[in-house]
TIBADO-524410 format. One record per residue: residue in one letter; y, x, z of N, C-alpha, C, O in turn. Coordinates in steps of 0.001 Angstrom, whole numbers, padded with zeros to 6 digits, always signed. Layout:
BEGIN
AYXZYXZYXZYXZ;...
END
This chain:
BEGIN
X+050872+080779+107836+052072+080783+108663+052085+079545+109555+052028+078385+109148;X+052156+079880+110628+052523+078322+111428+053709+078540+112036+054113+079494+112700;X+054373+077188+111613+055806+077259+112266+055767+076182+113523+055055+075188+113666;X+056507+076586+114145+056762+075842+115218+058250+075465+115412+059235+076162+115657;X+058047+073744+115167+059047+072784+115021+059353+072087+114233+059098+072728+113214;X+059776+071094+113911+059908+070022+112520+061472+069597+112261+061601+068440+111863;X+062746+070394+112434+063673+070319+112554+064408+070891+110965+063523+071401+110278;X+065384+070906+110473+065842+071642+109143+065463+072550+108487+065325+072434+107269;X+065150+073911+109280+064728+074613+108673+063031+074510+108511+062328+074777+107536;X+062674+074029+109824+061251+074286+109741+060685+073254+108537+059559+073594+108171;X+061151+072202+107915+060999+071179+107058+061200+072091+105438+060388+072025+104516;X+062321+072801+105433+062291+073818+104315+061407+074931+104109+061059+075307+102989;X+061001+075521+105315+059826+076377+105414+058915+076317+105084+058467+077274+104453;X+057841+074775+105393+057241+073720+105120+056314+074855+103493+055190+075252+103185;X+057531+074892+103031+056880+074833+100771+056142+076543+101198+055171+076769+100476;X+056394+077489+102025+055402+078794+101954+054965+078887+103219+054951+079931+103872;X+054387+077187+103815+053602+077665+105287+052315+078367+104737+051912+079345+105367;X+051742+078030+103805+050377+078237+103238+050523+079754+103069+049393+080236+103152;X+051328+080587+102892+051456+081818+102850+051314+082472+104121+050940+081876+105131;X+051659+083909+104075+051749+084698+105332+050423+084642+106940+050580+084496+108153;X+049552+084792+106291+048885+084340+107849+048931+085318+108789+048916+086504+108460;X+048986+084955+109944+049393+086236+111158+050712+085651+110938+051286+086384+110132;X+051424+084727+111258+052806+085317+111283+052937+083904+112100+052144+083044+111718;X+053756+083558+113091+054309+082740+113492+055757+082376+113791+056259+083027+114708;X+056419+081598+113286+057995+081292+112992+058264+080618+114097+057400+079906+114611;X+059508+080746+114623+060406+079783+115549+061770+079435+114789+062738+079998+114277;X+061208+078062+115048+062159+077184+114438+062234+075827+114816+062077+074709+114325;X+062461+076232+115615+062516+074618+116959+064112+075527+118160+064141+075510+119391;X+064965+076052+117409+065667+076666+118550+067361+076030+118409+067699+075274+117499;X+068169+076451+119358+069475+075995+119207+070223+076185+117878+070322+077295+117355;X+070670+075231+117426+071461+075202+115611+072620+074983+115436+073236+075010+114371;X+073192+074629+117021+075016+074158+117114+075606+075268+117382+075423+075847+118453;X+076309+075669+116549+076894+077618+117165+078503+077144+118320+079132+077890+119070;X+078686+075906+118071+079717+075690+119453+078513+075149+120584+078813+074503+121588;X+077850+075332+120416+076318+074548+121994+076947+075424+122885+077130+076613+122623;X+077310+074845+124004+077547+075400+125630+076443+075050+126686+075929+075661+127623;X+076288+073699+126087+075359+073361+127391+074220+074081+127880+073223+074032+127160;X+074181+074424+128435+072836+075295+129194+071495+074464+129176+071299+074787+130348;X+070439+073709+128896+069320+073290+128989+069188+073288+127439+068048+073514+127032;X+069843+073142+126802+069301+073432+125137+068490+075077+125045+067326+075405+124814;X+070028+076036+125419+069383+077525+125608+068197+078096+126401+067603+079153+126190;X+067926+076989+127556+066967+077385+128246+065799+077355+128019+064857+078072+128357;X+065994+075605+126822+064591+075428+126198+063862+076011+125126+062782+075771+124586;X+064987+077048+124939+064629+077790+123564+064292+078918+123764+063401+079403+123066;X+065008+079786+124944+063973+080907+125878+063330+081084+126145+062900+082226+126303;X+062455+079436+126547+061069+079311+126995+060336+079314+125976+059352+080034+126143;X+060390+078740+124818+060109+078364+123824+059636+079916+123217+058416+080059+123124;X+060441+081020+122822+060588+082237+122756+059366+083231+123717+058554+084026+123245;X+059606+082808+125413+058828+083587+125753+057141+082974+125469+056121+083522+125051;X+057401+081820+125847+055872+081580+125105+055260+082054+124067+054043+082239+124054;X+056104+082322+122995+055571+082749+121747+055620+084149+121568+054873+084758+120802;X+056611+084732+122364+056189+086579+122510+054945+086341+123312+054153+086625+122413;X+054262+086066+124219+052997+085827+124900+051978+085881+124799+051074+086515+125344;X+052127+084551+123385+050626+084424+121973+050706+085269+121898+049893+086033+122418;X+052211+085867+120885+051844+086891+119711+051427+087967+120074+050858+088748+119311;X+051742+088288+121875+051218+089740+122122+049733+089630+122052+049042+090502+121524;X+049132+088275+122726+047680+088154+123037+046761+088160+120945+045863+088648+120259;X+047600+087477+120945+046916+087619+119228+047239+088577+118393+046334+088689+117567;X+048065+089299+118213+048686+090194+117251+049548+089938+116333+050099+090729+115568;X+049673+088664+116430+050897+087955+115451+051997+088405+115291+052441+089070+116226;X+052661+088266+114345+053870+088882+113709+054777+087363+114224+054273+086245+114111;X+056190+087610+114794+056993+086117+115401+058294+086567+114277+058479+087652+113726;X+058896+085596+114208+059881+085349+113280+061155+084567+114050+061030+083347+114154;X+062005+084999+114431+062784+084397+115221+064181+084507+114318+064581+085460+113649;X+064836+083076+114554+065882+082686+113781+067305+083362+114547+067921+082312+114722;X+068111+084335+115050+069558+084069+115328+070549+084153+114115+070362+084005+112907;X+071793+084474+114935+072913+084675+113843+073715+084999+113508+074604+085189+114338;X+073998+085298+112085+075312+085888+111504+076348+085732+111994+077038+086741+111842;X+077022+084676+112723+077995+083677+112615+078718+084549+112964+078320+085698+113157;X+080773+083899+113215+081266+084731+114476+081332+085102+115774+081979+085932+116412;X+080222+084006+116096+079474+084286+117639+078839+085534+117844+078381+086039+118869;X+078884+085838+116959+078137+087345+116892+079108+088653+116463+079765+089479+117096;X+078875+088424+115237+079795+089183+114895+081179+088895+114845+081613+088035+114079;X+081968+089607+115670+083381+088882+115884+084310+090799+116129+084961+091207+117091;X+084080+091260+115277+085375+092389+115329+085422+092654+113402+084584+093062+112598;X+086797+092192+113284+087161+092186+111883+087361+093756+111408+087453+094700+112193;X+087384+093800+110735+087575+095531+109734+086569+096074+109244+086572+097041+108482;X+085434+095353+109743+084158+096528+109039+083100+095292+109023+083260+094197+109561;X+081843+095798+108180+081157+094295+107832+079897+094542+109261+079355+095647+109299;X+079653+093883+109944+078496+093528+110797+077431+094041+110354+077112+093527+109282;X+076515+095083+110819+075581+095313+110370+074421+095325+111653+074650+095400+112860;X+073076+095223+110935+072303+095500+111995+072037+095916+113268+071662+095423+114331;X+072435+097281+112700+072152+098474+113721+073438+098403+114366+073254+099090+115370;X+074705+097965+114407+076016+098430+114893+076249+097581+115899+075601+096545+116049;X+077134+097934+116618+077505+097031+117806+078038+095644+117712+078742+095095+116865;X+077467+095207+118895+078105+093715+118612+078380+093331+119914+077944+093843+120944;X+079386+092084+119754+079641+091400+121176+080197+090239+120578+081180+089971+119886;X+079176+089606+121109+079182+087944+121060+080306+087138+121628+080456+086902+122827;X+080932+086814+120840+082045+085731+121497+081650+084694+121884+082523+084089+122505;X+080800+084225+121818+080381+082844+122068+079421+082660+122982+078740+083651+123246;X+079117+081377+123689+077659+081042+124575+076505+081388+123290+075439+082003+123347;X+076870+081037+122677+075856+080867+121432+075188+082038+121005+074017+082419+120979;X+076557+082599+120602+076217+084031+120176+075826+084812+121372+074985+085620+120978;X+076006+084946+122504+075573+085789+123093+073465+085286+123919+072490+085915+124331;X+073880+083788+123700+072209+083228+124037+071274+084329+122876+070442+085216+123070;X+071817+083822+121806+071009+084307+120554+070458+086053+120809+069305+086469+120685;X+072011+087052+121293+071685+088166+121231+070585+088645+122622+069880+089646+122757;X+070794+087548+123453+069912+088239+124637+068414+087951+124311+067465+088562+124801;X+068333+086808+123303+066789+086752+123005+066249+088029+121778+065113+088497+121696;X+067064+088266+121191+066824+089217+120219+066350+090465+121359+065234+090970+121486;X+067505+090733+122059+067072+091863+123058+065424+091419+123661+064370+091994+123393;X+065612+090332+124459+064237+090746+124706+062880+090623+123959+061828+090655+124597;X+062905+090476+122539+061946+090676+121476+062141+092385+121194+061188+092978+120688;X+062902+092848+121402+063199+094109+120935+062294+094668+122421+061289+095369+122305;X+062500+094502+122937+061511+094861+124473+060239+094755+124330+059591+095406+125149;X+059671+094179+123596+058418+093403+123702+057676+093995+123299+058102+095148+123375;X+056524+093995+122769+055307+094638+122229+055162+093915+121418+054288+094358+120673;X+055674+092605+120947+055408+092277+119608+055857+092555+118029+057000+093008+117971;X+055231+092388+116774+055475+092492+115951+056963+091757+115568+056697+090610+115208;X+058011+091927+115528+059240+090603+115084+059621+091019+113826+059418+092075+113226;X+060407+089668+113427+061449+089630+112676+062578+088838+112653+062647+087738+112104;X+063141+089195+113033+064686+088540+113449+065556+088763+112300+065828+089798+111692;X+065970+087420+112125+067075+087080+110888+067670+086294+111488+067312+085255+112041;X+069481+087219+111308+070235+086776+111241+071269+085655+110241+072089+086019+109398;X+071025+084605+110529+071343+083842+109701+072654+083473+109315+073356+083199+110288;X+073290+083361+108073+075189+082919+107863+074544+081303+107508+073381+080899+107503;X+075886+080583+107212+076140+079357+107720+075225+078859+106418+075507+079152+105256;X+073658+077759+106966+073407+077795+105978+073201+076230+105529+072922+075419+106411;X+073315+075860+104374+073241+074511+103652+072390+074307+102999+071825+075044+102191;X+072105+072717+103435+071043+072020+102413+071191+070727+102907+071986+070437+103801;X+070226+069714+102185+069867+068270+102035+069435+068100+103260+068488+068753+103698;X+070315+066867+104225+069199+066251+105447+069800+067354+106662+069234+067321+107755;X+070698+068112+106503+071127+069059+107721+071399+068059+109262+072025+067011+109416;X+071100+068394+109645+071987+068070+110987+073803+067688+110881+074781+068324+110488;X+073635+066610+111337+075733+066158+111190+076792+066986+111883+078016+066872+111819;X+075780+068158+112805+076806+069213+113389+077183+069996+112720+078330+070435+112797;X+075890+070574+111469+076320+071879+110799+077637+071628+110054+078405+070674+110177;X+077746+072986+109041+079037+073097+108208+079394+072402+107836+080219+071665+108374;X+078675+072223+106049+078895+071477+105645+078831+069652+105638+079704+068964+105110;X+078181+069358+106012+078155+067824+106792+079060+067577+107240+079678+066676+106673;X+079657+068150+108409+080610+068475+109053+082020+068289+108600+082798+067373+108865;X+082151+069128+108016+083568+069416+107032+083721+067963+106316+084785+067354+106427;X+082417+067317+105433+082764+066482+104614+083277+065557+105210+084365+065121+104834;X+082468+064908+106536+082876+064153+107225+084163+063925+107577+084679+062839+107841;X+084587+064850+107570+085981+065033+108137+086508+064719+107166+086893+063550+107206;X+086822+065490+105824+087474+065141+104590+087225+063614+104364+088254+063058+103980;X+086193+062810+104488+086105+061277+103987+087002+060594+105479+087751+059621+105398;X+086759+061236+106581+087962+060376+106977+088839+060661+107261+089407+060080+108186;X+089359+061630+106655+090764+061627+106388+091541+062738+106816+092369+063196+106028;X+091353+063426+108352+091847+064536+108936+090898+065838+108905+089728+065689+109258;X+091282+066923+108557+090541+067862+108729+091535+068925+109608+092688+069251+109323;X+090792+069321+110661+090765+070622+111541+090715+072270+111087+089660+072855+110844;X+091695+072726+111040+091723+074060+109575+092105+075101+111251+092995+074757+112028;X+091075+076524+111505+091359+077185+111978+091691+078918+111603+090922+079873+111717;X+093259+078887+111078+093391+080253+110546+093122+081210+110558+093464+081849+111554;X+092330+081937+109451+091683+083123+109627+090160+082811+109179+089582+083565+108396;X+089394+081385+109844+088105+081377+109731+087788+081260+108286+088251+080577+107373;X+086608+082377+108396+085826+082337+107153+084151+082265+107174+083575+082748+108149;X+083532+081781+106310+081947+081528+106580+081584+081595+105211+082282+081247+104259;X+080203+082166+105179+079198+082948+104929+078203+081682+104541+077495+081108+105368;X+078265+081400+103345+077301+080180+102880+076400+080844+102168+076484+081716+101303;X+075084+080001+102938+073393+080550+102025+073092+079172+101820+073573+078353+102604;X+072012+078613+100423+071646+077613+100268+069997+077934+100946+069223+078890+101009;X+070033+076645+101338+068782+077074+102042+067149+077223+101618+066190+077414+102365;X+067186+077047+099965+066299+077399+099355+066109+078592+099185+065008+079129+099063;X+067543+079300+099152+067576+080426+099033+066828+082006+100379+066437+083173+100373;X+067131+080565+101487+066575+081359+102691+064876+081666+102897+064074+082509+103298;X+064996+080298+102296+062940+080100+101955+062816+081285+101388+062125+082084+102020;X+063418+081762+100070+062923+082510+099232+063077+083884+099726+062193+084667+099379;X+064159+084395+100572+064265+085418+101333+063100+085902+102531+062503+086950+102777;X+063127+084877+102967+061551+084664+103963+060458+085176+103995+059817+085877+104778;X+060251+084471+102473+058962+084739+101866+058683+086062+101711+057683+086709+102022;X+060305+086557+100881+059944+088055+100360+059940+088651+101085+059223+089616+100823;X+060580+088732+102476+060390+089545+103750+059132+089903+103932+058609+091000+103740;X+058434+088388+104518+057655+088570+105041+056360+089500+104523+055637+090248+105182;X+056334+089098+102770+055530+089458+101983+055322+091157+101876+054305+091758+101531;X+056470+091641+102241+056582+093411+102403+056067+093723+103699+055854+094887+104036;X+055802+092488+104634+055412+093343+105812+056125+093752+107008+055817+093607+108191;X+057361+094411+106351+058562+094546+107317+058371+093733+108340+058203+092516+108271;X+058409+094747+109805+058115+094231+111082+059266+094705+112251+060328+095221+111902;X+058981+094505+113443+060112+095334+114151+061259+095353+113825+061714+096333+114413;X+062273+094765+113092+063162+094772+111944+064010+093327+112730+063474+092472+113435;X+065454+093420+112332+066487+092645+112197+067026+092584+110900+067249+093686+110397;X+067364+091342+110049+067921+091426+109078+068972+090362+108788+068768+089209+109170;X+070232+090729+108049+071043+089905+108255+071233+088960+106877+071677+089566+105903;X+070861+087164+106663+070355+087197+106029+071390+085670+105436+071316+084483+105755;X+072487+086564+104269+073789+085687+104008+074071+086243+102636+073433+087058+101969;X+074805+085817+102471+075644+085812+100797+076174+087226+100621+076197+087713+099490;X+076736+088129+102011+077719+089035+101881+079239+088769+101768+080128+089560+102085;X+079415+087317+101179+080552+086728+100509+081128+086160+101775+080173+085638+102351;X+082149+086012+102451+082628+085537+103845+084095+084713+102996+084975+085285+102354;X+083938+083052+103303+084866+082419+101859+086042+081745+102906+085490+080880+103587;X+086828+081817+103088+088225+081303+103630+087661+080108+104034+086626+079878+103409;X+088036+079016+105077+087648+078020+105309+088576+076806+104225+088247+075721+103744;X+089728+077553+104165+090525+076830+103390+090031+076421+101913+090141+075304+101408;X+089384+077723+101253+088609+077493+099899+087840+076178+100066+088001+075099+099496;X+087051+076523+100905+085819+075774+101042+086392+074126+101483+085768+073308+100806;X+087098+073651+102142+087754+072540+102205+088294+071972+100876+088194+070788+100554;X+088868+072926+100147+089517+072202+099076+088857+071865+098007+089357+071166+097127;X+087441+072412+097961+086223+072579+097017+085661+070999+097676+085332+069977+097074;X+085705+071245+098871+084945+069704+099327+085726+068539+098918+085389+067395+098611;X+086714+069051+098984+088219+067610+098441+088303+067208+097186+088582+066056+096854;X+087999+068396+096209+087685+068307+094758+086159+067830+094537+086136+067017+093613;X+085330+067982+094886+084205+067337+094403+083907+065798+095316+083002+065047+094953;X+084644+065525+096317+084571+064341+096442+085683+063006+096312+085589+061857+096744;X+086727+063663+095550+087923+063415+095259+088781+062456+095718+089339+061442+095300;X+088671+063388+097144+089682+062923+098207+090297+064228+098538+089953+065389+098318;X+091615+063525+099310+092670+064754+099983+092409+063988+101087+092044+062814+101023;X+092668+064912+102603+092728+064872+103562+093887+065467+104314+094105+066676+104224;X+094564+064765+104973+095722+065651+105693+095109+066904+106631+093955+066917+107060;X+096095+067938+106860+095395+069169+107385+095803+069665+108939+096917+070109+109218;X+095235+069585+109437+095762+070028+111611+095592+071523+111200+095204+072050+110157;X+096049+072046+112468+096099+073985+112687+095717+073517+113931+096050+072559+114629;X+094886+074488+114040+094332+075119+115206+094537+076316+115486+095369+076784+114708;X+094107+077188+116373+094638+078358+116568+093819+079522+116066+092593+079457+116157;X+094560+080861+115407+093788+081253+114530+092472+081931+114785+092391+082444+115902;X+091604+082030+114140+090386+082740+113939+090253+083764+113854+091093+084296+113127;X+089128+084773+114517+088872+085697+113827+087303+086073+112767+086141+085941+113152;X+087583+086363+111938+085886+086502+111233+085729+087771+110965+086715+088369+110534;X+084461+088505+111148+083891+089561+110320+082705+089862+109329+081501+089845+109585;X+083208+090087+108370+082131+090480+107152+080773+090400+107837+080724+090501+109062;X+079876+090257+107250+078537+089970+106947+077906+091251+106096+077534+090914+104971;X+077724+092584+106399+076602+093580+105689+075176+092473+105364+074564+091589+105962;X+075127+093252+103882+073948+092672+103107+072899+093594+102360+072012+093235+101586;X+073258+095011+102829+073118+095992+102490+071172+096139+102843+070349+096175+101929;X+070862+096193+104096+069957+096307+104538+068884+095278+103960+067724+095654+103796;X+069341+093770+103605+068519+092676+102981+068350+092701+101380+067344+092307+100790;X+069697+093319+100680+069358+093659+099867+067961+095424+099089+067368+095704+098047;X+068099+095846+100070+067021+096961+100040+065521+096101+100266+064527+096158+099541;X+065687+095423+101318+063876+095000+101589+063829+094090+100528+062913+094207+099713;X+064694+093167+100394+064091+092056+099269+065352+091820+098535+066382+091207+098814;X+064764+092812+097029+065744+092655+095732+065522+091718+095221+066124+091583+094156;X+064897+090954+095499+065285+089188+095161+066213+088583+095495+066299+087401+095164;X+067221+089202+096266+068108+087964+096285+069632+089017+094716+070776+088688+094403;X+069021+089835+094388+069706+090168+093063+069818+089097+092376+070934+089000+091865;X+069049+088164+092130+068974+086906+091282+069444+085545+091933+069505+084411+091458;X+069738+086016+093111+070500+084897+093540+072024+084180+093174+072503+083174+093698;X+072509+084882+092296+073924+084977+092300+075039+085303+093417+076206+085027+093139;X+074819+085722+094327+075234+085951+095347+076489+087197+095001+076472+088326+094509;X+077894+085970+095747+079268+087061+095427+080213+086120+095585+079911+085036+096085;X+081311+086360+095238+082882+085328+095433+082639+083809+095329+083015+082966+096144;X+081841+083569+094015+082033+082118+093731+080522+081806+094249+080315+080593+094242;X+079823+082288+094531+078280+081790+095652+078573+080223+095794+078078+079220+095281;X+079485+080432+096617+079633+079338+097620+080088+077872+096411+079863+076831+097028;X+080472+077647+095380+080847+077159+094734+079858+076087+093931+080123+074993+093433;X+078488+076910+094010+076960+076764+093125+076505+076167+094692+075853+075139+094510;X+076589+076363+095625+076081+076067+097067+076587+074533+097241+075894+073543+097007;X+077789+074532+097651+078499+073584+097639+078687+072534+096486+078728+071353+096830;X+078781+072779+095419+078118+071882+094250+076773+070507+094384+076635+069332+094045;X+075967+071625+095125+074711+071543+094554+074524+070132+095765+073834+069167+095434;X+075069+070164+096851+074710+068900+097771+075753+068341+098115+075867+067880+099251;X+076639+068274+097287+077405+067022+097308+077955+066225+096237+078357+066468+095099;X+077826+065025+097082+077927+064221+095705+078986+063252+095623+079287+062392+096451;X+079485+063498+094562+080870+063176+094087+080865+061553+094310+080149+060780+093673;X+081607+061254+095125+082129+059449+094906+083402+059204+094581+084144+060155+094336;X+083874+057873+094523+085056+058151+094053+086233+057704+095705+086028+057270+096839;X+087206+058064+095044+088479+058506+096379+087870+056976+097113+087227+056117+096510;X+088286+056943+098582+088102+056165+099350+088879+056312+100488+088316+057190+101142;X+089943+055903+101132+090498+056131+102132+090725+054959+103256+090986+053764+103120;X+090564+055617+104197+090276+054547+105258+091913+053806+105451+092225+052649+105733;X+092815+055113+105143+094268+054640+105508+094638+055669+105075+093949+056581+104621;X+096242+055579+105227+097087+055996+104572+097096+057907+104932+097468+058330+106026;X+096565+058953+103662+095932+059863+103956+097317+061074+103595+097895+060646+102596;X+097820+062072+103969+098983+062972+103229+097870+063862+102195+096648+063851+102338;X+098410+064402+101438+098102+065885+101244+097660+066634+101840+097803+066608+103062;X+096956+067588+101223+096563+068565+101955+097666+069557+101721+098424+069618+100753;X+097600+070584+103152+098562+071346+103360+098692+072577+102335+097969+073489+102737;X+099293+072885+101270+099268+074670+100843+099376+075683+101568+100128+075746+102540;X+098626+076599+101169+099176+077692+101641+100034+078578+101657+099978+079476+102498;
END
């Protein structure tokens, strides 16, 4: 497997490059799902068409990262699936879906995974969780009603990867998350309890989220049966990379808000 890029995921990928040959990964692409700016997306298009290019000239199988998020999937009532319609709310989400489209054009072998919000050690200070904590240690957190996210540990994604890839499955989109879509509010107060601080709470204006189908990932790779994957997921996720200090407040902090 050769990946291309040395950024979060491609560093987790890293443990089954030695696997898969024929296959080439992108993972050098945009990771901020609020990114607007235009020269990030552009560099990742290019990045993209270059590598549909190889893979047509070599036969390589490409692996391209988009995503679950609500940039994507953004109509609540029914869970997001593959095959079903979508419309991107976002710059993000809609960068992501036009590159998917034109891999779907292509003559190459793909695999496109859709990714939910995913965590681990060493992330980037934009993603989720980083993110969130940050906020909780100093003090204010930003709560937008309604939002909910879709936590994968990112060992767990390795291991999904692998098994993908290992079946072969080509031509294929897969959406590749917990199924579990957890209140943002849960997930804040889980961060407040394991680092045992309260943070006062802002509103923003509300959110909308839609389910995450897992249906299709669970058929190609029944490995993630053993994942524990379901309500409290996120709980074993969130556990697992953060680490408890004790209360610390910069200043004088309220409660967090109930619901």
């Amino acid at each position: 497997m050769d990946i291309v890029g040395n950024g979060f995921l491609a560093r987790h990928l890293a443990a089954v490059a030695g696997s898969h040959p024929g296959v080439v990964v992108a993972a050098a692409g945009v990771s901020a799902a609020r990114h607007t700016s235009p020269e990030p997306f552009l560099r990742e298009a290019a990045l993209v068409r270059d590598l549909v290019r190889r893979c047509t000239d070599s036969g390589e199988r490409l692996v391209f990262f988009s995503t679950a998020s609500s940039g994507l999937y953004s109509e609540p009532g029914r869970p997001g699936t593959e095959d079903g319609p979508v419309r991107p709310a976002t710059p993000y989400g809609r960068h992501k879906y036009a590159l998917e489209r034109e891999l779907a054009a292509s003559p190459v072998d793909f695999l496109i995974l859709r990714l939910g919000h995913v965590v681990g050690p060493d992330q980037p200070p934009h993603q989720l969780l980083p993110a969130m904590a940050a906020q909780v240690r100093s003090g204010r957190v930003r709560i937008f009603p309604g939002s909910c996210r879709d936590l994968i540990d990112v060992t767990d994604v390795v291991t999904v990867v692998d098994a993908l890839l290992a079946t072969g499955v080509g031509r294929t989109i897969v959406n590749v998350a917990s199924g579990s879509a957890v209140p943002i509010e849960r997930i804040v107060r889980h961060i407040q309890h394991r680092l045992g601080l309260q943070a006062h709470w802002s509103y923003g204006p509300p959110a909308v989220t839609q389910e995450i189908s897992t249906a299709r990932l669970r058929r190609l790779a029944p490995v993630v049966e053993h994942m524990g994957f379901g309500p409290d997921y996120h709980h074993k996720v969130l556990d697992k990379y953060l680490t408890a200090r004790p209360a610390h407040r910069p200043g004088r902090v309220s409660p967090a808000t109930p619901l």
